[in-house]
C-alpha positions as CSV (number, residue, x, y, z in Angstrom):
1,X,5.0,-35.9,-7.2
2,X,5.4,-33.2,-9.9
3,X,4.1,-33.3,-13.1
4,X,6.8,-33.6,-15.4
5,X,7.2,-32.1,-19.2
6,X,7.3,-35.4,-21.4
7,X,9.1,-34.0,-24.1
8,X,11.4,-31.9,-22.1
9,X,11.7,-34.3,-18.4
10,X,11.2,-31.1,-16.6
11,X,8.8,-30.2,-13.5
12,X,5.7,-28.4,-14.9
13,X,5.6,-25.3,-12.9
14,X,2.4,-25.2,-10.4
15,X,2.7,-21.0,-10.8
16,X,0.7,-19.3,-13.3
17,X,3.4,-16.4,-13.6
18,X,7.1,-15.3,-13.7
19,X,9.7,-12.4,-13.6
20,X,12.7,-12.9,-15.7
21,X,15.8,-11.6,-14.3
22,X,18.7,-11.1,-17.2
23,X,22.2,-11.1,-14.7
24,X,23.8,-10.6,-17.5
25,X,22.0,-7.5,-18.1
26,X,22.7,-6.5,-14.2
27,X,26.7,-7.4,-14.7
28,X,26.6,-4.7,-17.9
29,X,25.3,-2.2,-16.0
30,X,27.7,-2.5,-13.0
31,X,30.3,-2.3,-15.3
32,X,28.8,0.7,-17.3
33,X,28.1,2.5,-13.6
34,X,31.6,1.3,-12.0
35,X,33.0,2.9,-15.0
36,X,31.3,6.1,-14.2
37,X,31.9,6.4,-10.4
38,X,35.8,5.5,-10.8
39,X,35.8,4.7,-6.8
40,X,35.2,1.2,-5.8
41,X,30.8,0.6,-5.2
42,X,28.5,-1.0,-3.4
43,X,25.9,-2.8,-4.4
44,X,22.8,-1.8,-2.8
45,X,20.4,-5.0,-2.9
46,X,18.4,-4.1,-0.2
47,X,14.4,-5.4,-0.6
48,X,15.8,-8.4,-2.1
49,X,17.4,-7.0,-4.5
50,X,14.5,-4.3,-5.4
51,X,12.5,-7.1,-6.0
52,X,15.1,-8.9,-8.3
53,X,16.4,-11.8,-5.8
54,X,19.1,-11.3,-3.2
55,X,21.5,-13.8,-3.9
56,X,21.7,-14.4,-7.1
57,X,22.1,-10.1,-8.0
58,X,24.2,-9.8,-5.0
59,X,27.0,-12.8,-6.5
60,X,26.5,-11.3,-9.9
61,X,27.6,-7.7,-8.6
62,X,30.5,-9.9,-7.0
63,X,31.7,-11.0,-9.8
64,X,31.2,-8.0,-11.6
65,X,33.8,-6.4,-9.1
66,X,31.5,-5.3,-6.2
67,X,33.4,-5.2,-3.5
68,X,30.6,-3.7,-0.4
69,X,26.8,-5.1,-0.5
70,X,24.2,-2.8,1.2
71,X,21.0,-3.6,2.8
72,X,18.9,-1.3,4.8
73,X,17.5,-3.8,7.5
74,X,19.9,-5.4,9.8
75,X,17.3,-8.9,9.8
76,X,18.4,-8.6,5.7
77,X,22.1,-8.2,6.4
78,X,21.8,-11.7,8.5
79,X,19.9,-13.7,5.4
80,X,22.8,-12.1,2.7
81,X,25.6,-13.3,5.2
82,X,23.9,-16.4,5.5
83,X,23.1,-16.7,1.9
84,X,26.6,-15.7,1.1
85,X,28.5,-18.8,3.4
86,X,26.0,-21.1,1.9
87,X,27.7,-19.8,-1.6
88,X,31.1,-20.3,-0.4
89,X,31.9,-16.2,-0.1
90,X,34.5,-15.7,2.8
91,X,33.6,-13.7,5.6
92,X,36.3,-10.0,5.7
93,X,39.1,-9.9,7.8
94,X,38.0,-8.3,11.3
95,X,41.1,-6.0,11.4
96,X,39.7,-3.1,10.8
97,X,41.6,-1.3,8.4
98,X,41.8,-4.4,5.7
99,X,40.3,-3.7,2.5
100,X,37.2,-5.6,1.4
101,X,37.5,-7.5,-2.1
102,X,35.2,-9.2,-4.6
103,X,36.3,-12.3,-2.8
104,X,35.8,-10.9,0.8
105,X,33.1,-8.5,0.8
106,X,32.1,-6.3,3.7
107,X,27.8,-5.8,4.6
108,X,26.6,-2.7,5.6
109,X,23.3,-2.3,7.1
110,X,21.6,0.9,7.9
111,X,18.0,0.1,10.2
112,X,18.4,-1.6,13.2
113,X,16.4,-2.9,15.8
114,X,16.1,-0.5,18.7
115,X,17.6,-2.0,21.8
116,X,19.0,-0.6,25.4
117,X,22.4,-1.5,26.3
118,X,21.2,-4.4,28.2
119,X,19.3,-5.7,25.2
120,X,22.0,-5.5,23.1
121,X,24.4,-7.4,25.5
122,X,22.2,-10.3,25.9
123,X,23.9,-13.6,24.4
124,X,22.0,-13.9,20.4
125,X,20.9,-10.5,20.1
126,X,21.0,-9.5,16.9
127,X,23.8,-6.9,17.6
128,X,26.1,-9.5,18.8
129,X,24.9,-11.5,15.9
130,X,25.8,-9.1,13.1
131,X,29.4,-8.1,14.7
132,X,30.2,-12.1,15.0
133,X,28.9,-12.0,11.2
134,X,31.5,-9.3,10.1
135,X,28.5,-6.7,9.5
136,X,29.4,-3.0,9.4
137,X,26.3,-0.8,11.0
138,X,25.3,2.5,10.5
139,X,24.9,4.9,13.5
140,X,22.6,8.3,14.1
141,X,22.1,8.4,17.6
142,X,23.6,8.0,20.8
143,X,21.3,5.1,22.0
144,X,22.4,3.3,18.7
145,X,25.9,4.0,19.3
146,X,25.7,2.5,23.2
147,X,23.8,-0.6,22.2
148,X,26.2,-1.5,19.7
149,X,29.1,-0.4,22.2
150,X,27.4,-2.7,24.6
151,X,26.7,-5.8,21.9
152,X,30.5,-5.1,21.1
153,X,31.6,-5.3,24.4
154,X,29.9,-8.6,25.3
155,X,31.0,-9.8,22.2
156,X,34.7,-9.0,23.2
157,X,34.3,-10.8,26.4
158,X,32.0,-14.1,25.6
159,X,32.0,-14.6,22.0
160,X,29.6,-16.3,20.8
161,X,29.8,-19.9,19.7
162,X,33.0,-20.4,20.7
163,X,34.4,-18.3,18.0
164,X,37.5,-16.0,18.0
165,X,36.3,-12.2,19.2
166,X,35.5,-10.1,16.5
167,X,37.5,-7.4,17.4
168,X,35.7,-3.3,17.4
169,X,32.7,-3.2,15.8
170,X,32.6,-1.2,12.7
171,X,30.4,1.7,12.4
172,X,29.7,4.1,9.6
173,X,28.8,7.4,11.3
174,X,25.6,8.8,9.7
175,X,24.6,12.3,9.2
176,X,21.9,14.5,8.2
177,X,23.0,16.8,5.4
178,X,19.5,17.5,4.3
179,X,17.2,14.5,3.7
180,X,15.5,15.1,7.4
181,X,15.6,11.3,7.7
182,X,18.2,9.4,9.2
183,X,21.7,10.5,10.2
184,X,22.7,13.1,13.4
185,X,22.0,16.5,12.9
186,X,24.8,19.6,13.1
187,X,23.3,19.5,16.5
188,X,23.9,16.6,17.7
189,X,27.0,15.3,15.8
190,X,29.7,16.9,17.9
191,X,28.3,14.9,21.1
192,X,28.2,11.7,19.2
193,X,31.3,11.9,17.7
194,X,32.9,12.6,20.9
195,X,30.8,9.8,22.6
196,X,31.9,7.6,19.4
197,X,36.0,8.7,20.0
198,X,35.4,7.6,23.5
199,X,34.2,3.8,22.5
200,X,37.2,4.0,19.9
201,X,39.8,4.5,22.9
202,X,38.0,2.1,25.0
203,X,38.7,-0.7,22.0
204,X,34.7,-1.2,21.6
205,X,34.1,0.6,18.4
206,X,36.1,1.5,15.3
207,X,34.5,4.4,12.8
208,X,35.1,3.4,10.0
209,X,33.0,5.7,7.7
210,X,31.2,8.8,7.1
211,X,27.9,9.3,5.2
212,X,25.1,10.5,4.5
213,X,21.9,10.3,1.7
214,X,21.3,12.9,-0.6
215,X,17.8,13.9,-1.2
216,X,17.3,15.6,-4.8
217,X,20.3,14.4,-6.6
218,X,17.8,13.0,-9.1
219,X,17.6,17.0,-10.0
220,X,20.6,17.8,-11.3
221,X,20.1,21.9,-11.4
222,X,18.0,22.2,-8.5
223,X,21.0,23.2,-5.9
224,X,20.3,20.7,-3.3
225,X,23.2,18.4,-3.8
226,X,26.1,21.2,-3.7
227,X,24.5,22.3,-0.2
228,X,24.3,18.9,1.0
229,X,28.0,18.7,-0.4
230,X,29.1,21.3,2.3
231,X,27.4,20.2,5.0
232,X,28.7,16.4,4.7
233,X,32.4,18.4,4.4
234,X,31.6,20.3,7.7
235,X,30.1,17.2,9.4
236,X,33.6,15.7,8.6
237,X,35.6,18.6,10.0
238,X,33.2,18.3,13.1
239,X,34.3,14.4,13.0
240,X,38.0,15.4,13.1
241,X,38.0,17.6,15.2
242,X,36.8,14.7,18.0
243,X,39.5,12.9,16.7
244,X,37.7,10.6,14.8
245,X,40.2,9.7,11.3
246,X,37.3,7.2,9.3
247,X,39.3,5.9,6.2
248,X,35.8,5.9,4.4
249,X,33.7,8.1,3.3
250,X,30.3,7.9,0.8
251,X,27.4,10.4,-0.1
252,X,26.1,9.1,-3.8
253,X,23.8,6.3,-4.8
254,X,23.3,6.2,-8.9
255,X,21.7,9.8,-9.6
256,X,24.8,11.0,-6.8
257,X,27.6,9.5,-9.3
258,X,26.0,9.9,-12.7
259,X,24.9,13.9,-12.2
260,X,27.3,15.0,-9.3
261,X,30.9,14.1,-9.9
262,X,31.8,15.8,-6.5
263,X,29.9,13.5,-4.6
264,X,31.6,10.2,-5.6
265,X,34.3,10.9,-2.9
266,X,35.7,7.4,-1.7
267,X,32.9,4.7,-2.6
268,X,29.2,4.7,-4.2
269,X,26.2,3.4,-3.7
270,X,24.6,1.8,-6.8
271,X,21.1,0.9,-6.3
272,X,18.8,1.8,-9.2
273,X,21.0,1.8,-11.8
274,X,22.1,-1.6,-11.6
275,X,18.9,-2.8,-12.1
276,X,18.6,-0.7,-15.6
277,X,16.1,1.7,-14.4
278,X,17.1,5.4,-14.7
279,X,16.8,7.4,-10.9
280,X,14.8,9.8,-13.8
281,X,13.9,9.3,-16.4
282,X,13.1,12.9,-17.2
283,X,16.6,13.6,-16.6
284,X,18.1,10.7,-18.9
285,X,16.7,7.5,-20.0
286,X,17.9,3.9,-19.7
287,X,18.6,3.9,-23.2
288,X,20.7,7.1,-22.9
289,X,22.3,6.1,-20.0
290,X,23.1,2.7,-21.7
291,X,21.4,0.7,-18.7
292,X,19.4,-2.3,-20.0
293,X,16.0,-3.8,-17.6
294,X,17.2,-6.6,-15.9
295,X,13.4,-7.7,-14.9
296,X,10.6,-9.0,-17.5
297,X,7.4,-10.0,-16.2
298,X,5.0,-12.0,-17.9
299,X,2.3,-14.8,-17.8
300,X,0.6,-17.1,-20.0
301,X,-3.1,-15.7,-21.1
302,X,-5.6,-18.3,-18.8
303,X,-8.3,-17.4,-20.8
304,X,-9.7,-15.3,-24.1
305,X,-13.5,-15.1,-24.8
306,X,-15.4,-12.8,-27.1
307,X,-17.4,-9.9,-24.8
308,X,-20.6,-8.5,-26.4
309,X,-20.9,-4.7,-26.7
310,X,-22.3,-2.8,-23.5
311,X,-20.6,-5.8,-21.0
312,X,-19.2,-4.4,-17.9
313,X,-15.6,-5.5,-16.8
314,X,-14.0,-6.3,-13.4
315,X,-15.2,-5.0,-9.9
316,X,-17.5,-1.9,-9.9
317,X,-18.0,-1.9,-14.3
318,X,-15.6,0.9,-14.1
319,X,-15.2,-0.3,-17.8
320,X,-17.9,-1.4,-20.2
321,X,-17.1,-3.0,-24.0
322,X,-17.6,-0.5,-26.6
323,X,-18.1,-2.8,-29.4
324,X,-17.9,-6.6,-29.9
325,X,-14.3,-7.0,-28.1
326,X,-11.7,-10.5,-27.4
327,X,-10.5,-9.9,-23.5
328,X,-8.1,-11.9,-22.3
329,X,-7.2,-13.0,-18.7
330,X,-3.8,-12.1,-17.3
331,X,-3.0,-13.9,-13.4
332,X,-1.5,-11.3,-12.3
333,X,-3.2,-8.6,-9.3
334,X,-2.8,-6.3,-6.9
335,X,-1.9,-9.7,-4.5
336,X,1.4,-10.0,-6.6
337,X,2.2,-6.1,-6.4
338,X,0.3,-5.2,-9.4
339,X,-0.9,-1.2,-8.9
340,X,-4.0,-1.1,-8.5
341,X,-3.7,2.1,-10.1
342,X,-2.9,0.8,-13.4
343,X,-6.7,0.2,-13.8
344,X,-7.9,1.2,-17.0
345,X,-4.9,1.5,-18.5
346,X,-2.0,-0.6,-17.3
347,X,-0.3,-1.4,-20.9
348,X,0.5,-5.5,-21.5
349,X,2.5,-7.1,-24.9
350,X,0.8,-10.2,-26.2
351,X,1.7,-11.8,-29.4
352,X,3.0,-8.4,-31.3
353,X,-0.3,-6.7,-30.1
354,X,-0.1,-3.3,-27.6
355,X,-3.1,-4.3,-25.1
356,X,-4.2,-2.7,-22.0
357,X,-5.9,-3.1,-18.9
358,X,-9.3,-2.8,-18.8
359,X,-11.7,-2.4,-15.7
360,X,-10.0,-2.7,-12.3
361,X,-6.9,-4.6,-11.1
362,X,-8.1,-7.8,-9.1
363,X,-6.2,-9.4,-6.2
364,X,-5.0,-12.0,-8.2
365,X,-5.7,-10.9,-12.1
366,X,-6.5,-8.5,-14.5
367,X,-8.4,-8.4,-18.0
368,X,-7.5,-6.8,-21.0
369,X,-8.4,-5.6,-24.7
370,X,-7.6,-7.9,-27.2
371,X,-9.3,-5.5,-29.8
372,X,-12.5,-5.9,-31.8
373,X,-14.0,-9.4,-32.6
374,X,-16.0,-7.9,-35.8
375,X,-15.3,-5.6,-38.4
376,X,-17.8,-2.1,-38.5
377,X,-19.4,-4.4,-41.0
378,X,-20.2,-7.1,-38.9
379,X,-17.7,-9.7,-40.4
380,X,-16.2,-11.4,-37.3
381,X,-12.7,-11.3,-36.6
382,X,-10.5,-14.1,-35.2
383,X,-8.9,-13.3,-31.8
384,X,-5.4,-12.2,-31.9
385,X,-4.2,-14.3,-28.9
386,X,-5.1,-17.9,-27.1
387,X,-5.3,-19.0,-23.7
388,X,-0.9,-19.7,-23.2
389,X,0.1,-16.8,-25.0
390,X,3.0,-14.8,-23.2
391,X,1.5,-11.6,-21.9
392,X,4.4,-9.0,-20.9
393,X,3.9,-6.3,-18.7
394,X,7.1,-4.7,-18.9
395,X,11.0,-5.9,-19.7
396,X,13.5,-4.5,-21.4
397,X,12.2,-2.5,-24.6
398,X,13.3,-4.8,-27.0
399,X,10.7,-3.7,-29.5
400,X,8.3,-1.0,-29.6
401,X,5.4,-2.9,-28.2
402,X,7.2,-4.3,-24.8
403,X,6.6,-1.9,-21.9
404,X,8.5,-0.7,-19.6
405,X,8.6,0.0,-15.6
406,X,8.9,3.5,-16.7
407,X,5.5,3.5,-18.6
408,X,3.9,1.7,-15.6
409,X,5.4,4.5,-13.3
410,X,4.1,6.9,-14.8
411,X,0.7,5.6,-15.3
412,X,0.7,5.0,-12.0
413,X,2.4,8.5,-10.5
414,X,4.9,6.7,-8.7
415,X,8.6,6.0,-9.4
416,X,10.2,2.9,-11.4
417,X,11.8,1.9,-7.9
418,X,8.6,1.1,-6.5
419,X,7.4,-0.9,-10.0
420,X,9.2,-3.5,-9.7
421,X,10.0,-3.4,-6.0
422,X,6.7,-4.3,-4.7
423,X,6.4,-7.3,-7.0
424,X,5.2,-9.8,-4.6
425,X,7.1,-13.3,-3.4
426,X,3.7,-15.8,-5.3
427,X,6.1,-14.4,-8.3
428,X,9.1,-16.8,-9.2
429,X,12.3,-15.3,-10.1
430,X,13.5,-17.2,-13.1
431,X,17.0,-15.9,-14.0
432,X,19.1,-16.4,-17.3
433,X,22.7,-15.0,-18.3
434,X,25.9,-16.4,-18.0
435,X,25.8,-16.2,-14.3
436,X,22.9,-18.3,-13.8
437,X,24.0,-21.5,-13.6
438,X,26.3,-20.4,-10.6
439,X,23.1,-19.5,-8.7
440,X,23.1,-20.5,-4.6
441,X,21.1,-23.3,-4.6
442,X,19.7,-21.4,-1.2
443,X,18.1,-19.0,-3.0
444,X,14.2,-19.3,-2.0
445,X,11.5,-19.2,-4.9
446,X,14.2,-18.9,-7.9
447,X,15.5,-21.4,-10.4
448,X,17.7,-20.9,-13.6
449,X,16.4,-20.9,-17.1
């Protein structure tokens, strides 16, 4: 039985820690993005959510006019359509040329499993699974284009659990204007298109988009994004030319539509952005780009004890007191996708106070400088924080002491995608905002505030 709050009658949580997600913040910068691009968007929520929760993001961007939801890995695609029926969000129409709404979203996924014909076919793969969930797929190859063909086909035939057939699967035609990633190369792509035109006539397969992924649109006056331009408008020439006609086509994420105006052709991709973190910051700030942090995370101090001069802290005494200090105990670590770069250094908000990790990041906590606990003259000095103080390691920069996935980034020479990304699942999702209360109650490890 939990333990229950006796002046509130709510559960005591058993979890020493928490990410605060703001929908409303994530609704304001849909709108502020949407606005930009002028095309209808998709919400990219891939890695659930970048680390910001699947559903509850994914029915915010809904409501906030999204009418596509992306995912990268087709076993993701599965949970969000799942997710989704659980929260009462229609399937799309299978014709083919209907247009997806708030109300009737269309999925795209973009990894799938690899999978001969045969594989494919085979009654529960996950092929036949995603076309009899409505999912559009992305295609590169050949091999991906015949095992979907194949999945299609059986699908057509036997549908599975007694539902009506489908109808073509819908593809999105991916090509390689540059990245060196996914997508068919100017090789390759008259071949697949041609092999793709054939599965169209045989009633299999319906193209239904072009796209590609643009590598440097983050840098605005590098060149790279005008030359992957052309290339995406000769791949669609090459596409025509088969006798291909897709009704779609889409090249920008958030840095595509807020730095390349060219690029937002018939729909965007908003990943990033909707989360209130700038694709660069060097480029143009959150603030500047009137995005607002949608994530705060932040746990109650376990401990604060006074540490004599010349102590080592953490694993290794990488970081020894310099005089009399208060160090307080944060349970956070590398275990909940803390960086264990942002030893020595990582910067944490407690109580008004600027703090910082000191010695290394543990597995499941770190300890940081509360300041001095005496004066140069010996006087001692009351400690600045107790055990239950909030500490905040970054949120939205309400003040000047709060930081920001930004400042971790750079501290840690990575990117603010992989800040709060990696945050682990031991963290709860606690979400406030007008939204909240119309949270799936599916939604694994979250709750509303």
């Amino acid at each position: 039985m939990a333990t229950v709050n006796a002046s509130t009658g709510t559960p005591l949580p058993a979890t020493t820690s928490r990410a605060v997600v703001d929908l409303d913040a994530i609704a304001h910068n849909a709108h502020v993005l949407a606005a930009v691009g002028g095309v209808p968007w998709m919400a990219v929520v891939k890695a659930d959510a970048y680390g910001h929760g699947i559903a509850p993001v994914a029915t915010t961007c809904l409501r906030a006019g999204a009418t596509w939801l992306g995912v990268a890995q087709l076993a993701e695609a599965l949970h969000l359509r799942a997710l989704l029926d659980a929260a009462g969000v229609a399937r799309p129409s299978h014709n083919p040329d209907s247009v997806p709404t708030p109300e009737r979203p269309r999925l795209l996924s973009w990894l799938l499993p690899v999978l001969t014909p045969d594989q494919a076919a085979t009654p529960g793969s996950p092929l036949r699974a995603a076309l009899a969930a409505g999912i559009d797929l992305s295609v590169s190859t050949r091999a991906q284009l015949d095992a979907i063909a194949a999945a299609a086909r059986a699908e057509l035939d036997d549908p599975a659990d007694g539902q009506s057939a489908p109808g073509p699967a819908r593809i999105h035609l991916k090509v390689d204007t540059g990245m060196s990633r996914g997508g068919a190369t100017p090789t390759d792509l008259p071949a697949l298109a041609a092999a793709a035109k054939a599965a169209e006539e045989e009633g299999t397969i319906a193209v239904v988009a072009l796209w590609s992924h643009l590598s440097r649109a983050d840098e605005p006056a590098c060149g790279s994004t005008e030359k992957h331009l052309s290339r995406f408008l000769a791949a669609e020439r090459v596409v025509a030319e088969a006798g291909l006609n897709p009704r779609l086509r889409h090249l920008a994420a958030t840095a595509g539509l807020l730095w390349h105006p060219d690029t937002r052709l018939d729909l965007v991709r908003i990943g990033i952005g909707l989360y209130g973190l700038s694709p660069d910051p060097a480029v143009a700030t959150s603030a500047a780009l009137d995005l607002t942090p949608a994530m705060r995370l932040e746990a109650p101090l376990t401990q604060v004890k006074r540490i004599p001069a010349g102590q080592a802290v953490s694993y290794g005494g990488t970081w020894r007191v310099p005089t009399d200090r208060w160090l307080g105990l944060v349970p956070l670590g590398y275990g909940d996708g803390i960086p264990r770069a942002a030893s020595n250094g990582g910067p944490v908000a407690v109580n008004g106070l600027r703090a910082a990790i000191v010695g290394r990041v543990c597995m499941d906590q770190v300890v940081i400088d509360l300041g001095p606990a005496a004066t140069p003259e010996g006087a001692p000095v009351l400690p600045p924080a107790a055990a239950g103080d909030t500490a905040v390691l970054w949120g939205a920069p309400a003040d000047a002491v709060t930081p920001t996935a930004d400042e971790w980034a750079q501290l840690c020479s990575t990117i603010n995608y992989e800040i709060v990304t990696r945050l682990g699942a031991r963290v709860p999702r606690v979400f406030v905002g007008r939204d909240a209360a119309a949270i799936p109650a599916v939604h694994a490890g979250g709750a509303q505030a």
